[in-house]
Each structure stands twice: as structure tokens, then as C-alpha cells.
C-alpha positions as CSV (number, residue, x, y, z in Angstrom):
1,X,132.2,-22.7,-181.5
2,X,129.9,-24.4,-184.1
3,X,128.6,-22.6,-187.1
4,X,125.3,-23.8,-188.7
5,X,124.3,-23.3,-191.9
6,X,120.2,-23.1,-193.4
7,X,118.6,-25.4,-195.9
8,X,118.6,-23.5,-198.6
9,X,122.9,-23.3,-198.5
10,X,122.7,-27.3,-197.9
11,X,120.5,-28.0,-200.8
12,X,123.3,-25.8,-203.0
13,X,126.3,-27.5,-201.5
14,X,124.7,-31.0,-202.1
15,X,123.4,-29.9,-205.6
16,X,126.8,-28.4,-206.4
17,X,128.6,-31.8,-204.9
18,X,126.0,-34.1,-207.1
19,X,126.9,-32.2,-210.6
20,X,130.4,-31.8,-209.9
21,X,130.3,-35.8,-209.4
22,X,128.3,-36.4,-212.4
23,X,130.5,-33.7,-214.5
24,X,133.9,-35.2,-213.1
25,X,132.6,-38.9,-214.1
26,X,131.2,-37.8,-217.7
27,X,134.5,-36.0,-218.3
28,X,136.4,-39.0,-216.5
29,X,134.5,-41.1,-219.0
30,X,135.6,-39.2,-222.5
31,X,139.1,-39.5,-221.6
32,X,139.1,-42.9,-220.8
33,X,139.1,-42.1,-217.0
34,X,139.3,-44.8,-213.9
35,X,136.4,-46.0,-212.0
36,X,136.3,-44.2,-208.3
37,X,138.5,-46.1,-205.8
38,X,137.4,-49.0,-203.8
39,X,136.6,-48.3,-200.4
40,X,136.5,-50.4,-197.2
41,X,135.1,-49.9,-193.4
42,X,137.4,-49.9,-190.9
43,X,136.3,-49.8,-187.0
44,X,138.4,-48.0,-184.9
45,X,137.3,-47.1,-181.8
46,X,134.5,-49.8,-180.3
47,X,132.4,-50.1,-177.4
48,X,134.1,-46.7,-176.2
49,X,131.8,-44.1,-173.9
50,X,133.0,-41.2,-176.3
51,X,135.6,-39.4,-178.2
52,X,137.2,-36.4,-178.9
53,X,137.1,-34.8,-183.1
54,X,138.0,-31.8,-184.5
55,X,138.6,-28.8,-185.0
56,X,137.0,-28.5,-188.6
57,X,134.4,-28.0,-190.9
58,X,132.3,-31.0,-192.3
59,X,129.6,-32.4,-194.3
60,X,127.1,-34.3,-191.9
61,X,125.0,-36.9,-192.5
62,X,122.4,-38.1,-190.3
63,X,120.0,-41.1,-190.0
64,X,118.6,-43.8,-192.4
65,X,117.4,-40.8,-194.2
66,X,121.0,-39.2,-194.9
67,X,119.9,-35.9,-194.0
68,X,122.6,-33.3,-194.9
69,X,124.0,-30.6,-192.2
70,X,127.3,-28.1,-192.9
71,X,128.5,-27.6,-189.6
72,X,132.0,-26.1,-188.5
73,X,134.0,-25.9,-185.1
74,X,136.7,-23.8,-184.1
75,X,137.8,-25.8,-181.1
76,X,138.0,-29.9,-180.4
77,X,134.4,-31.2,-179.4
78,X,133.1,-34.4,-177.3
79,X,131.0,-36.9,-179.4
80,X,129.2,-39.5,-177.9
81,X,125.8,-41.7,-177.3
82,X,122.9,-39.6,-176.4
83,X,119.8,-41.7,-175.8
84,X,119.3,-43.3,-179.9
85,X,121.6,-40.6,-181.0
86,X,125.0,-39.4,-181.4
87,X,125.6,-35.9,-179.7
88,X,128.5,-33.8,-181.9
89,X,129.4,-31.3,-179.6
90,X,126.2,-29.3,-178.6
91,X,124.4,-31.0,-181.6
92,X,121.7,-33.8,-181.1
93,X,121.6,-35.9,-184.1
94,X,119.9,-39.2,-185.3
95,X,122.5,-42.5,-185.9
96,X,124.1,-42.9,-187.6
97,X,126.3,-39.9,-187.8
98,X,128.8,-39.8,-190.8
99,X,131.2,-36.9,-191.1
100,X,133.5,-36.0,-193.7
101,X,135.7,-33.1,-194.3
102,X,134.5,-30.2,-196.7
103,X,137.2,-30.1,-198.8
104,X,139.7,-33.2,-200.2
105,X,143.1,-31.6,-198.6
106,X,141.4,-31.7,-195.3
107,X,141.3,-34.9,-192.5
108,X,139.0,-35.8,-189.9
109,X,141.1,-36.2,-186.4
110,X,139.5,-38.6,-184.1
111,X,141.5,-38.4,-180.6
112,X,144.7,-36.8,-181.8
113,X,144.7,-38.8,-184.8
114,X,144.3,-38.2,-188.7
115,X,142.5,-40.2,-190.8
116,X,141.7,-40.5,-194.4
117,X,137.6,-40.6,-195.9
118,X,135.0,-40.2,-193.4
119,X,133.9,-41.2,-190.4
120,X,130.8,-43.1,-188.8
121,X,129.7,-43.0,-185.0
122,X,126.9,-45.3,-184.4
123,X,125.3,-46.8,-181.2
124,X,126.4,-49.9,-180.6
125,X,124.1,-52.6,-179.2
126,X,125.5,-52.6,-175.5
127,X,124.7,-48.2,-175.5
128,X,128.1,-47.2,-176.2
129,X,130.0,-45.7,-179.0
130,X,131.6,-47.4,-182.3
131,X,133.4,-45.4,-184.7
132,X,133.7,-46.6,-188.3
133,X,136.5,-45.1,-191.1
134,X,135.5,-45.5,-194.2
135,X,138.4,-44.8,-197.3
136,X,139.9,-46.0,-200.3
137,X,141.3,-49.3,-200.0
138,X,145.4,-48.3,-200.8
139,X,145.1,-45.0,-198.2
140,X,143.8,-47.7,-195.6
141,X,147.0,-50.1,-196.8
142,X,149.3,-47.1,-196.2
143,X,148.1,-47.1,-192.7
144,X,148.8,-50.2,-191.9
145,X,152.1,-51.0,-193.8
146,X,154.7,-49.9,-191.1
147,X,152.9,-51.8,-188.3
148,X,153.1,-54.9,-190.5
149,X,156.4,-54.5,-191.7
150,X,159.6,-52.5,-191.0
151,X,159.6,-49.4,-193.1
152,X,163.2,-49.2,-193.2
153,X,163.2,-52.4,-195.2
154,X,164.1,-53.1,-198.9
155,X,162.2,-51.4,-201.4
156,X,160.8,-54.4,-203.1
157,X,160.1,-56.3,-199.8
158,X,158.1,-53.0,-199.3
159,X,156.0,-53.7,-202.3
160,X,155.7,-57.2,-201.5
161,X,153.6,-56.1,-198.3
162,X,151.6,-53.8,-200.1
163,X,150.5,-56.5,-202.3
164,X,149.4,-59.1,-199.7
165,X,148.1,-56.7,-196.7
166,X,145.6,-55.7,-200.3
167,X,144.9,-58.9,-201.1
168,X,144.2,-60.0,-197.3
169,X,142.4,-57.5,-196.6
170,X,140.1,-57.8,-199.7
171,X,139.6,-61.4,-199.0
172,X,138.7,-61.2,-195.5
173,X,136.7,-58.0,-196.3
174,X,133.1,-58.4,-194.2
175,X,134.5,-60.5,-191.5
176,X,133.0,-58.1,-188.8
177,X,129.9,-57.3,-190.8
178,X,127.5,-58.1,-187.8
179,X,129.2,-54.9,-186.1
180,X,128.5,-52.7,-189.2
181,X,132.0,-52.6,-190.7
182,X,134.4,-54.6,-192.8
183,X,138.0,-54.9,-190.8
184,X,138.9,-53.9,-187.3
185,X,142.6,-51.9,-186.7
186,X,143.8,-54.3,-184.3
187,X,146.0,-57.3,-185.3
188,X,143.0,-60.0,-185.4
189,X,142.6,-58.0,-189.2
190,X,145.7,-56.0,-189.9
191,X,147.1,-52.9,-187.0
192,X,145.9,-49.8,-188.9
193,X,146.9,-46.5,-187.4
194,X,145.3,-43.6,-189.9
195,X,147.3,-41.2,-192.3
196,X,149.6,-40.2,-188.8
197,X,151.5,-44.4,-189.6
198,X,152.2,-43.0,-193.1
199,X,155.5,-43.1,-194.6
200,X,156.8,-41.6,-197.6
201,X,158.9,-44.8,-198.8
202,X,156.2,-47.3,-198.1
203,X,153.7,-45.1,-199.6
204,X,155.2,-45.1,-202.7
205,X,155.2,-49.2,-202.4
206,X,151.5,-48.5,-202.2
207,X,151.6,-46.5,-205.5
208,X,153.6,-48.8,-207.5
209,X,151.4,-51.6,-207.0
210,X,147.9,-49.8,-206.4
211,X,145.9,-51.8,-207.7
212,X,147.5,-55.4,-207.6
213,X,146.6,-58.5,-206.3
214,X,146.8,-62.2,-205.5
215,X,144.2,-64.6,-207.2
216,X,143.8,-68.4,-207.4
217,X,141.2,-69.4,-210.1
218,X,140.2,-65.6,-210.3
219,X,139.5,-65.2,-206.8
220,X,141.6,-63.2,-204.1
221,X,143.6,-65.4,-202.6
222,X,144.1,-65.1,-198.4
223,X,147.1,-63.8,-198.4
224,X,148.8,-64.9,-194.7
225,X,152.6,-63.8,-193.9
226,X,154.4,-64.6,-190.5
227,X,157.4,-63.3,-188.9
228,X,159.9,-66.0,-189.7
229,X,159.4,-69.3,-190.6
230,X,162.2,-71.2,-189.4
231,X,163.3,-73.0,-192.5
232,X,160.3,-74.2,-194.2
233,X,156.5,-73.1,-194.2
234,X,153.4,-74.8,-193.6
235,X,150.4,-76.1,-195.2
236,X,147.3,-74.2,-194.1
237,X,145.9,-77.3,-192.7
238,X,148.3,-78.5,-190.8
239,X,147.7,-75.6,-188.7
240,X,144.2,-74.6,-189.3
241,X,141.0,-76.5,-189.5
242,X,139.6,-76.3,-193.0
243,X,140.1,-77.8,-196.3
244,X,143.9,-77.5,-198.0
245,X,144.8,-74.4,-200.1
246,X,146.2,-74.9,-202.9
247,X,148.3,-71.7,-202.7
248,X,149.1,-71.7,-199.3
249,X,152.0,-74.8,-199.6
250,X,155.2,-75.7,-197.5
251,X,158.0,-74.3,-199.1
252,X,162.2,-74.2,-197.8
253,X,163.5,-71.1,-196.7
254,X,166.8,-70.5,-196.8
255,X,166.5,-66.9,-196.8
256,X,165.4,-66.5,-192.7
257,X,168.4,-67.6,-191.0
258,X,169.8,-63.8,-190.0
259,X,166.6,-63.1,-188.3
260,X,166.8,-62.5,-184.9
261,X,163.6,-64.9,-184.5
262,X,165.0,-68.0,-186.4
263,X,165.7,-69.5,-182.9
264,X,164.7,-69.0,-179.7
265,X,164.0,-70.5,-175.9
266,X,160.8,-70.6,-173.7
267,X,159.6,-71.6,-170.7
268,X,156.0,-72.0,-169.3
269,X,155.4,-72.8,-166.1
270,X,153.2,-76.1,-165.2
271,X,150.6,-74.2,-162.7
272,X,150.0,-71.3,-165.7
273,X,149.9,-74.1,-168.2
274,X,147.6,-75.7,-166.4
275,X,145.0,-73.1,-166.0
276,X,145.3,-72.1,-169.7
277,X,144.6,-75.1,-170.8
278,X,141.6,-75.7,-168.4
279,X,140.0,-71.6,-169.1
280,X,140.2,-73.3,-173.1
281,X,138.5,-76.5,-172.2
282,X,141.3,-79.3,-171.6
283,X,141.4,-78.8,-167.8
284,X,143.5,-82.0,-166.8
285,X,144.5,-81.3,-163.4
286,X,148.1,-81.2,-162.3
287,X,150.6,-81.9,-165.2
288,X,152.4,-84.7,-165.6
289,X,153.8,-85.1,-169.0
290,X,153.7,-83.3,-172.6
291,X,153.8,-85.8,-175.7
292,X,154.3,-84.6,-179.2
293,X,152.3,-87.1,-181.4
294,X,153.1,-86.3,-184.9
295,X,154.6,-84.0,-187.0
296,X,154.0,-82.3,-190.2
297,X,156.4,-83.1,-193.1
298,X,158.4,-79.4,-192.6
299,X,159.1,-81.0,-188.7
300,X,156.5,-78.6,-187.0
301,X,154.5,-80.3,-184.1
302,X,150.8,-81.3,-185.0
303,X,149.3,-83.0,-182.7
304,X,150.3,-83.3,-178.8
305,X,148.8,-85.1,-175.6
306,X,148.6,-83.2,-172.3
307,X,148.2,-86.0,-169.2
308,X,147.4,-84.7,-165.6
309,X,145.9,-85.9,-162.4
310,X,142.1,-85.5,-164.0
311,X,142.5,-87.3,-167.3
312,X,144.4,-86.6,-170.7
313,X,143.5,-84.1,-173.6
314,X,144.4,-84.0,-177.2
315,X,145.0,-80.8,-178.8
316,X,146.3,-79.3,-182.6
317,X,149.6,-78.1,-181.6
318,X,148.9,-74.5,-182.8
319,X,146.0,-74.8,-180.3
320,X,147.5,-75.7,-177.8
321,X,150.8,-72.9,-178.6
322,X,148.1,-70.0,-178.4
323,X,146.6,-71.5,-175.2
324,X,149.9,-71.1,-173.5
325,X,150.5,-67.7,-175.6
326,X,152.0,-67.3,-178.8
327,X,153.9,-64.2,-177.6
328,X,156.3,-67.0,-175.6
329,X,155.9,-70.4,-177.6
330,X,156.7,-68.3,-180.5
331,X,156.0,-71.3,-183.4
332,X,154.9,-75.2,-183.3
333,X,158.5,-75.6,-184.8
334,X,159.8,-77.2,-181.6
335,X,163.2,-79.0,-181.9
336,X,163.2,-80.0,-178.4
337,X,160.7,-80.5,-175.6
338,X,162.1,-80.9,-171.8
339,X,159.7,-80.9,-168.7
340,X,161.0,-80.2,-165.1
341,X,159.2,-80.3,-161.8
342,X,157.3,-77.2,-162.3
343,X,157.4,-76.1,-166.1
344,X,158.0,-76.8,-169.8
345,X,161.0,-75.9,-171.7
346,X,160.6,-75.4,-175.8
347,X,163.4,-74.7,-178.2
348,X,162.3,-73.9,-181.3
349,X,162.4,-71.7,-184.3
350,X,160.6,-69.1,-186.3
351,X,157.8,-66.8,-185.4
352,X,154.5,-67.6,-185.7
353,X,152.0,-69.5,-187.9
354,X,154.7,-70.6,-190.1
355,X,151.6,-70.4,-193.1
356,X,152.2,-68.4,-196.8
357,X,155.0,-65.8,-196.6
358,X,157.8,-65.4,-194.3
359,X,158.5,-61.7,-193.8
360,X,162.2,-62.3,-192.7
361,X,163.1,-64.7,-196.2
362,X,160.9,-61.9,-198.0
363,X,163.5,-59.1,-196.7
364,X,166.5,-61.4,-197.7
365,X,165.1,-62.1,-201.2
366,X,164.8,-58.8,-201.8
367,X,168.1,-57.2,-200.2
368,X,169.9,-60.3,-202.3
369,X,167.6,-58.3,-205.9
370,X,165.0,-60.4,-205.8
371,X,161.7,-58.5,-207.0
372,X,158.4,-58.5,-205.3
373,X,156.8,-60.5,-208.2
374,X,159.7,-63.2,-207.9
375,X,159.5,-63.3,-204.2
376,X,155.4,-63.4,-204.2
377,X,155.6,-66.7,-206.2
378,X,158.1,-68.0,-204.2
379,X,156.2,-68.1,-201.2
380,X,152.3,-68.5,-202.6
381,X,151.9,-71.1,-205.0
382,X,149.7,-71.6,-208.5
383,X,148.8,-67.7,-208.4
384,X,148.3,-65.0,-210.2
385,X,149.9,-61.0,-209.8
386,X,146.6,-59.2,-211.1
387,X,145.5,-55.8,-211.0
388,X,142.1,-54.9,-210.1
């Protein structure tokens, strides 16, 4: 059941909301009070035919225009794409659509799932249905911390997460600004799973450091962590196209050596290979041989010739790792490289990138009392611990 509610209530909620706002700023202001908290747009739900929300009671917003509706249901309701619009339940309204809850203790839930702040459903170009979260920037780190890291790890390593997933996020901020939001939930950005991937121990990591960040030369650094790195991490660009950062150096680990990723097997057939590498551009035929050409200074592989029965191809080792799928060739660390008839056999060691922190010496550090200041310099060189 929806409720609806006349203009004249509307114009008093919105009236009531606008002086509490302006009355809980002046008073913030006399005692010395904080600025609001820094939000960020979060898309979680794209190109989707529709989804399910509530029950509850919320403050609508419709249109370029903004124009305010109080509407209420008792029961879940269907929202999707209607023509231009967004249909809430029985409701027709002009996108975009944003919703938020009526009162602070109260959540949105968007297909079984809580989430802090408001959300956004907008047409998306193809017809279908995008759903934006916008929140505070710490409740949106909360979400994401136990999918980045283990929650059962040490306290500091906890606050050590919190302080980087921040400062990535706030540096790549805007990086999916042609599809009308800031950071995606998926792990191309950071995996953010709403209020329901809370924990109370990370949480408080959150709280401890609320605030803090990264810089190089007063500028958010981009703050990139891997699994394990094997021994030593890499230079940014020895793995990625770009200029060097300064911050983002080789460094030895000796703190990764109990992590169940420090070492590891694969094997990758020569037909699969073969038609990876051709779908990404290189197709060479039939493969005949794999030749590491050079190494970074850490030992990592850097550049590597693929020869076939249509020609050779040259190829950035990472490239050619996520080609064949990172999940399997798990680092460009190789220490060996075999071929048999029909596939490739890598040993090598770490987990992934190998760039900035590794999450696995960062849990080490901090289980043998290192602090997450200490271990955050460790790993990120010529940087600052700020709070903004």
C-alpha cells in the first residue's frame, strides 16, 4: 500500500528540513562544529530491467526540477523503467528518481539489501535501469572493508585498510562519471556490499582513522594493495603503462612468507592460450614457444615473446598474465617457465599486481606490533598520513 501526502504537508516537511539544516549548521558553527561528511556515488545495480525496494517511508525526489513527494509503503514494491520515467510501485515519476529514508535510523533496502544515504534510479542509455547509492565516504568504506580484507585480522592491519580503500577510493573518485556516478561495487573499483558487509571490529578501524589519508605533494595518492607480493613489490611502471610514481616503489617483504599465496603452480593449456591471446589481439596461430625477455630488478617477468605458426607477438608480462587470467597465473613473479606438447607450466609467487601494499606482509607487520602508521610507510614511499 502507498500513502501519498498533499503539497501543502511537502512544502512543511521541506521547510522544516531546510531550517533544521540551517539551525544545526549555525549551532554546529558556534561550537566549533565539523563540516557535513563527504559523500561519494556508488552504482550498484546497472543495466538491470528492475528491482525490488522497500517497505518504508521516504522523501522523493523527482526530475531535473527536484520535485519533492512523501510517499510510504507497507509492503516491498517493483521499480523500474517506464517510458522516460522510473515507475516506484504504482507511481509514475520523472528521472531521475532519488529516494531517501524519512528519518536518520532508517535504511533504504534495494533487493534484500541495506544500504546507507539515498538512492538514485535513472534510465540508462540502452532503456534499462541504473541504481546509484549515494553516502558518506567512511559508511561506504565500512562496506567494502571485509571484502577487501579478512575481518578477523589484526586490529591495526584493519586500520591500515581503512586508510588506503579511503584514499583509493578518493583518488579514483569520478572514474565512471560518463554513467552518472563516482565508483562501481564490483572489484574493477573496490567490492562494496551496503551496511548488510558491516562489521563491528572493522567499523571501528573506520572510526579510528575517519578522516585520514595518503598524500604525495598534497595530493591523494592512489593507494593500490595486492594479495601477496612474493618477496618484494613493484614499481608501478613496470606493470602499468604510465609515468613512475614516486610512492608506489619496490620494496622487500619479508613479512609474506606464511601466506598461503607466497607460492603456487599453474597450468594453461596451449589451445586456451591461444585463443586468449588472439580475442586480445596477438593471435599467433598454434604455439610454439614462450620467451621471458627481461625482468624487473624485484625478478618479476616484464616483457615476454609468444611465437606460433602465424607470426610472433610481444606483450607486457602483466598483459599477457590477465590475457590468460589472473585468477590462474596468479603474479608475473614466475620462477620457472616449462612448456609441454599441449600447455604452459608457471611456478611462481605472490598474488597479483605485486604494486604498493601487500596485504599478507601488512597482516604480519601488524600481528608482530607494528602500527598502521609504521606499516603504511613501509609499503608507500615519500607520503604523508593526513586527515581531511
Amino acid at each position: 500500500m502507498m500513502f501519498w501526502f498533499g503539497p501543502s504537508f511537502v512544502r512543511f516537511l521541506r521547510n522544516s528540513v531546510v531550517l533544521g539544516t540551517m539551525l544545526a549548521v549555525a549551532f554546529g558553527s558556534l561550537r566549533g562544529g565539523s563540516r557535513p561528511p563527504e559523500t561519494i556515488r556508488i552504482g550498484i545495480m546497472t543495466e538491470t530491467a528492475s528491482v525490488t525496494m522497500g517497505p518504508g517511508a521516504f522523501l522523493v525526489r523527482e526530475g531535473a526540477d527536484g520535485k519533492e513527494h512523501r510517499l510510504s509503503w507497507g509492503d516491498k514494491f517493483e521499480v523500474r523503467v517506464a517510458g522516460h520515467g522510473v515507475l516506484l510501485g504504482t507511481k509514475l515519476l520523472s528521472g531521475p528518481v532519488v529516494v531517501q529514508p524519512l528519518t536518520p535510523d532508517a535504511f533504504p533496502i534495494l533487493n534484500g539489501r541495506s544500504y546507507h544515504g539515498g538512492l538514485e534510479f535513472r534510465r540508462a542509455p540502452s532503456g534499462r535501469l541504473t541504481v546509484i547509492n549515494e553516502l558518506p565516504l567512511d559508511d561506504y568504506v565500512k562496506g567494502i572493508l571485509i571484502h577487501e580484507t579478512s575481518p578477523v585480522w589484526p586490529f591495526e592491519a584493519l586500520k591500515v585498510q581503512a586508510v588506503i580503500s579511503r584514499s583509493y577510493a578518493l583518488n579514483t573518485r569520478g572514474r565512471h562519471g560518463k554513467e552518472g556516478y563516482d565508483l562501481c561495487d564490483e572489484i574493477h573499483c573496490q567490492v562494496y556490499g551496503g551496511r548488510d558487509s558491516e562489521r563491528e571490529i572493522p567499523n571501528r578501524a573506520v572510526e579510528e582513522t575517519r578522516g585520514e589519508v595518503l598524500t604525495h605533494e598534497g595530493k591523494i595518492i592512489k593507494a593500490v594493495f595486492h594479495s601477496c607480493c612474493g618477496g618484494s613489490t613493484e614499481n608501478s611502471e613496470n606493470i602499468w603503462e604510465g609515468p613512475a610514481l614516486p610512492y608506489l616503489k619496490a620494496v622487500r617483504c619479508r613479512w609474506c612468507r606464511r601466506s598461503p599465496r607466497y607460492k603456487w603452480v599453474a597450468e594453461v593449456r596451449l589451445d586456451s592460450a591461444a585463443r586468449k591471446l588472439a580475442a586480445g589481439g596477438s593471435d599467433v596461430g598454434n604455439i610454439r614457444m614462450l620467451r621471458v625477455l627481461s625482468r624487473s630488478r624485484s625478478g618479476r617477468a616484464y616483457r615476454v615473446r609468444v611465437a606460433g605458426s602465424k607470426g610472433a607477438a610481444e606483450l607486457s608480462a602483466n598483459a599477457f598474465r590477465i590475457l590468460l587470467d589472473g585468477r590462474v597465473v596468479r603474479s608475473t613473479f614466475w620462477t620457472a617457465v616449462s612448456q609441454t606438447r599441449d600447455s604452459w607450466r608457471f611456478d611462481g609467487k605472490g598474488w597479483g599486481h605485486g604494486v604498493g601494499l601487500c596485504q599478507w606482509g601488512t597482516k604480519a607487520m601488524a600481528d608482530a606490533g607494528r602500527n598502521y602508521k609504521t606499516i603504511l610507510h613501509y609499503y608507500y614511499r615519500n607520503v604523508k598520513l593526513e586527515r581531511r
